[in-house]
N, C-alpha and C positions, 0 to 999 in steps of 0.2 A: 959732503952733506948727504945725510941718507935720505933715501925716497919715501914720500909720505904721501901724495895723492896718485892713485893709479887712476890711469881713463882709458875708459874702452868708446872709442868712437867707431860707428858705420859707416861711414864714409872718409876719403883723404883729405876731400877740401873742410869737413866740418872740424875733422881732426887742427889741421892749421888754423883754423877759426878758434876753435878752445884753446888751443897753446897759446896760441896769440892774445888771448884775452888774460889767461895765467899772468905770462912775462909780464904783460901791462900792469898787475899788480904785485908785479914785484916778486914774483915766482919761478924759479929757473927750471926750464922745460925743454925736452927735447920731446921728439917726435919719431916711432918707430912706422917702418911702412909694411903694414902684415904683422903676423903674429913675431915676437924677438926672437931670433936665435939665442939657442945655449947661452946662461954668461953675460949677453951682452948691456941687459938692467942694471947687471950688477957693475960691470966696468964703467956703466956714465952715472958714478956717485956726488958727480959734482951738481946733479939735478935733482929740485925738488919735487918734480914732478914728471912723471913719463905718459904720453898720450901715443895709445893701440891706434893706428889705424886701419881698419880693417874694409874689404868691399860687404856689408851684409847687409844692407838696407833692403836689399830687392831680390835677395834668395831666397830659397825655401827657407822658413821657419826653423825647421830641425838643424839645417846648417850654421844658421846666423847662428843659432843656441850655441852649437859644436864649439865655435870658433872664437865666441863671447866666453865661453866657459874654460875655454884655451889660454886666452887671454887674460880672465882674471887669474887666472893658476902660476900664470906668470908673475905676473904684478907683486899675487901676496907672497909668492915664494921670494923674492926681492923686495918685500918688506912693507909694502903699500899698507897705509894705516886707513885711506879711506876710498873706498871707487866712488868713482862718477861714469856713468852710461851716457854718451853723448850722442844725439841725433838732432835732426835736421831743426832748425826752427819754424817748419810749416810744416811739422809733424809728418813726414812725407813715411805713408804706409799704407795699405790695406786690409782689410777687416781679416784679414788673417793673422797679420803681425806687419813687422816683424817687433816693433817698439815694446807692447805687449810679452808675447813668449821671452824673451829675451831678459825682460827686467825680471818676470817672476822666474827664471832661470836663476839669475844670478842672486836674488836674493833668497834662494835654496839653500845654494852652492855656500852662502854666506853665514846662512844660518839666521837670517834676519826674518821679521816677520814684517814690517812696512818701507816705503819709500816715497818719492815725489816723484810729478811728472811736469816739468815747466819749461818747454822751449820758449820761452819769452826774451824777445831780445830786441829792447825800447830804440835804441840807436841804428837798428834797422829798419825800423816799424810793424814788429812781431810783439803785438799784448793779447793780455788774456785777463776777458771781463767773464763773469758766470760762469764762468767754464767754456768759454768759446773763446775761438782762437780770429784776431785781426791780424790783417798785413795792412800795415797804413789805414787807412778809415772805412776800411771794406771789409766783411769777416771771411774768413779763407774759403770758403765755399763760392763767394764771387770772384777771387781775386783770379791772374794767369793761374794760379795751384790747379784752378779745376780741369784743365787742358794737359799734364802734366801726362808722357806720354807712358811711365810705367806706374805713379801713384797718383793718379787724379784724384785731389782731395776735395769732396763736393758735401763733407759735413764740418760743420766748425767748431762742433760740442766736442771737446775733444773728451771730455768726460763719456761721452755714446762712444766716440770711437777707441779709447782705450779699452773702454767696456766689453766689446761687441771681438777684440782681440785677447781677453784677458779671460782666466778663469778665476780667479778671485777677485773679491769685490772692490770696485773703486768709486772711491768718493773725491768731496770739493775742497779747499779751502779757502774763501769768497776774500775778494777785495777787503771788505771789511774788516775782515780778521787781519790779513797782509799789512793792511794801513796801520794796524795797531800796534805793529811791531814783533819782534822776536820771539816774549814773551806768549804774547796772546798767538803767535804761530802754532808756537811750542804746544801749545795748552788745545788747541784742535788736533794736533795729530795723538796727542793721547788721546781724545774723543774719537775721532776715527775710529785708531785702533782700539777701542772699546766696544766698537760695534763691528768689527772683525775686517774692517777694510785693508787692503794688502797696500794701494797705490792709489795716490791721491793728486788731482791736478791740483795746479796751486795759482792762483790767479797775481798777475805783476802787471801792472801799465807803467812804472819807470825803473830806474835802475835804483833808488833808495829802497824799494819796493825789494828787487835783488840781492841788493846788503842785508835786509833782516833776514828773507829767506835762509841766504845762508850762512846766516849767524843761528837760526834757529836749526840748520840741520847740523850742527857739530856734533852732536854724538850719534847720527846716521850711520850707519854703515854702506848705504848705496845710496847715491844721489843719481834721480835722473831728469833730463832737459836738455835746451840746448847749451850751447857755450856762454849765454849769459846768467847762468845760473850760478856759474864760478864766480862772477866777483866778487862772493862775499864769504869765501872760502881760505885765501891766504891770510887773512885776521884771524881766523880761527887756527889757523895753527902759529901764526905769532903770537896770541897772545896766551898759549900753550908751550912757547919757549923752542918752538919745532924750526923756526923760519927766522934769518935775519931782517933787520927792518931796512935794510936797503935794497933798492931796487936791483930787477934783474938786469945784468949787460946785453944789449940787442944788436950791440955792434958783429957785424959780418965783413970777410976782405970785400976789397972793392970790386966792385963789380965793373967786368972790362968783358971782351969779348963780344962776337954777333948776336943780334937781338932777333926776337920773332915772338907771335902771338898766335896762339891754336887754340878756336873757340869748337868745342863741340855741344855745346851747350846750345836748348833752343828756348829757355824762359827769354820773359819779355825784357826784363835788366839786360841780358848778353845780346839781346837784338838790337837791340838801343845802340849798346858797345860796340859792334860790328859795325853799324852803319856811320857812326860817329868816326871811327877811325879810317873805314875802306876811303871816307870823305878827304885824307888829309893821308897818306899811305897807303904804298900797293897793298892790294886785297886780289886773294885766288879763292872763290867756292869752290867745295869737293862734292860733287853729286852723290847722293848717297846712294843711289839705284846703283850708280857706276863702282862705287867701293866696292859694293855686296858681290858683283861677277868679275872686279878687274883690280882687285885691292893694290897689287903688287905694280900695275902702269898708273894707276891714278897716285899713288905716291911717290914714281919714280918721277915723273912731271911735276909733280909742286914742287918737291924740292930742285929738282933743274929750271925750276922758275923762280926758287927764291934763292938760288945761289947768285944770278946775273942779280940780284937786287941788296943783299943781305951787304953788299959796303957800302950803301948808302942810307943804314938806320933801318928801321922795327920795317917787318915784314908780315904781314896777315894772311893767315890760313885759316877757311872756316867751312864746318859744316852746317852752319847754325839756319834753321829755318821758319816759317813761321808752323801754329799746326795745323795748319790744312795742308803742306806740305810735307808734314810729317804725319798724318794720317794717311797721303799716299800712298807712302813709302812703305807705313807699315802694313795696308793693304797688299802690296803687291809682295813684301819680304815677312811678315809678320813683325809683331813689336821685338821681341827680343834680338831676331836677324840684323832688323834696321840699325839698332843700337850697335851691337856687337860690332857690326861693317865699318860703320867711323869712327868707332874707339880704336879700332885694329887699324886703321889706315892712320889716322891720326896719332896712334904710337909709332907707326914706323915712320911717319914723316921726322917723327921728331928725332927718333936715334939717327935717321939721315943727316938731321941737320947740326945734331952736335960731331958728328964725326967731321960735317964740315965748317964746327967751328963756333955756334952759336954757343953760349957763353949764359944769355941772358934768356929766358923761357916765359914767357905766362901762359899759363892755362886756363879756361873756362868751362867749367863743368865738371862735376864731381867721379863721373864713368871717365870723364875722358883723358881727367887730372891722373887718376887712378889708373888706367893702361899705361898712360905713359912713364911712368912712375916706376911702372913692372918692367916696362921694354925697356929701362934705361939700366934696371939692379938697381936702385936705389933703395936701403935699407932705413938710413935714417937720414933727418932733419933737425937744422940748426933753427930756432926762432929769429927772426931779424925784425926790425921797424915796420909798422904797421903802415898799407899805403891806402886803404879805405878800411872801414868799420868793418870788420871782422875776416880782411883779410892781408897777412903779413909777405914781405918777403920772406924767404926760407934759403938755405945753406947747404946743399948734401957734402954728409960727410965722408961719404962712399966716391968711388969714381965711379963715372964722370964727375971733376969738383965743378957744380953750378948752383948760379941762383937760380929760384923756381919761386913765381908765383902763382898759388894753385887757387883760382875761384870757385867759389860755389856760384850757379850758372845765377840766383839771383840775388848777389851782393854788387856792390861797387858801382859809383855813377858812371855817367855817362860817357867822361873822359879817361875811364879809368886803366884803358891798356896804355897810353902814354905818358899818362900820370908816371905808372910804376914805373916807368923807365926814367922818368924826370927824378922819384922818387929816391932811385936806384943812384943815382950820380949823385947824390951828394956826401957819397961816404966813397967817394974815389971812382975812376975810368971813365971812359967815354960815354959818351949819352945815345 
């Protein structure tokens, strides 16, 4: 099957998130980690669609560009008929970019003249009325976002903040128009682009809302939003004759081997998470002050704490704080330091602990998904069966062979690092 949607995501876990949303529509996807090596597009022909993931969300501007523009190069040179730009769905950036530079990058590089901007993802509780962004029934300027210890997002227009990162002009496309359908989609963004708009928020509160969208962006050349922007993306290339009508295979081998959970994530969902489980299995916090001067004995200790425990089921390791704690920390190490310290401690715990055997992984947190990810060589990702709303198990097809479930720090309820293992067992191995 040749490759027909290319995606450039900012993140690993948001990455997993759109793949995962693709397969559920019947879209065969794999998942590269970093920009692809040589060739490598071209050898997994058996997928519809390939998702970049990339760390750019919280670099400089010029780099995200770099790497975004790296990526699409890849894509189209393996054939990609359409991008999609994926970021977070609480818009997580600051009035510098990187959301902004990035899109009008790519639609340079594309030769296009407009685009969408609609992290809207109803099944999480991410809508967008007037141009302003909810989480659940609070608009993102109240919600944990505004605490958010590298993107505090404390505006909800996302219309101002695409603005205020953007050099060409951006407009709306209101509820009303959306509710109309396809059609009447359609029929605003030629009006836009008649008054020279480049990028246009698009407002969605369900996912029917989703389906016209992107039934109306099929002759786009760049789509951007979160991951619920795709579900209305593989009709469009069915019913173009591009995509079989049956669904994708999500089966993965069984999952056997020792379990464990590494939250580095400090939103309010992973704090929930953490406490929910430390309640019901061992649980080891990692000081963060302590990683940043003793990286190399603070993770030779967790893992020598979670070897005596790892044959008796999932094992907990967390950095996760609340943010007055994490305000400490970044006072005493500054914000980048602080971050850096428990991703790097937190990737090494984990090639510790597959050297001794773990098998079965979750991750919490998009930095911290993404170090380990690196410390382990893992290149690409298999899609597997989804174990909460917008987050799947995954497959590496590289060695180490493991499952990984990689979160974004706020998806997944409250049960949800046990879940995945309950999750995990029903497609073979022990629980």
């Amino acid at each position: 099957m040749p490759l027909i949607l290319g995606c450039i995501a900012d993140d690993l876990t948001g990455a997993s998130d759109l793949a995962n949303t693709l397969v559920k529509q019947g879209m065969p996807t794999i998942q590269t980690v970093g920009l692809p090596a040589d060739g490598l597009l071209a050898a997994d022909n058996d997928d519809a669609a390939v998702v970049v993931s990339l760390k750019s969300r919280t670099i400089a501007p010029e780099d995200a560009i770099a790497q975004s523009l790296a990526a699409l190069a890849a894509l189209r040179a393996a054939g990609a008929r359409q991008i999609l730009f994926k970021y977070c769905s609480t818009f997580d950036s600051t009035d510098r970019g990187n959301i902004g530079p990035v899109g009008e990058a790519l639609l340079e590089a594309l030769g296009a003249d407009f685009t969408i901007a609609c992290p809207a993802f109803p099944v999480n509780g991410r809508t967008i009325y007037k141009g302003r962004l909810f989480v659940g029934d609070v608009p993102l300027s109240e919600s944990p976002m505004r605490h958010h210890p590298l993107t505090p997002m404390t505006d909800s227009d996302l219309v101002a903040v695409l603005g205020r990162q953007s050099q060409g002009k951006v407009g709306l496309v209101p509820f009303q128009t959306v509710n109309a359908g396809a059609d009447a989609i359609r029929a605003r963004f030629a009006e836009l682009r008649g008054q020279g708009v480049r990028q246009a928020v698009v407002d969605a509160i369900t996912d029917d809302n989703l389906l016209a969208i992107g039934k109306a962006c099929r002759d786009l050349p760049l789509i951007g939003g979160g991951s619920g922007i795709a579900l209305g993306l593989p009709d469009n290339f069915r019913a173009a004759g591009l995509l079989p009508a049956q669904a994708a295979d999500t089966k993965l081998p069984p999952g056997r081997g020792h379990a464990a959970v590494l939250a580095g994530s400090c939103s309010q969902a992973t704090r929930d998470q953490v406490a929910w489980m430390a309640e019901r299995r061992p649980a080891l916090r990692i000081d963060p002050l302590r990683a940043a001067t003793d990286d190399k004995n603070t993770a030779r200790e967790a893992v020598a704490w979670a070897k005596e425990r790892l044959s008796d089921g999932p094992v907990l390791i967390y950095a996760t704080a609340t943010p007055d704690e994490v305000r400490q920390a970044q006072d005493k190490l500054g914000a980048t330091a602080a971050g850096e310290a428990v991703e790097r401690t937190l990737a090494t715990i984990a090639a510790d602990l597959v050297e001794a055997g773990v098998r079965r992984l979750v991750v919490a947190g998009g930095e911290t998904s993404g170090a380990v990810i690196r410390m382990l060589g893992i290149k690409r990702l298999r899609i597997g069966p989804e174990i909460d709303p917008g987050v799947p198990w995954t497959y590496s097809l590289d060695r180490p062979a493991l499952h990984l479930a990689l979160k974004s720090g706020n998806f997944g309820g409250r049960d949800f690092f046990l879940k995945a293992f309950d999750k995990l067992s029903e497609i073979g191995g022990p629980s």
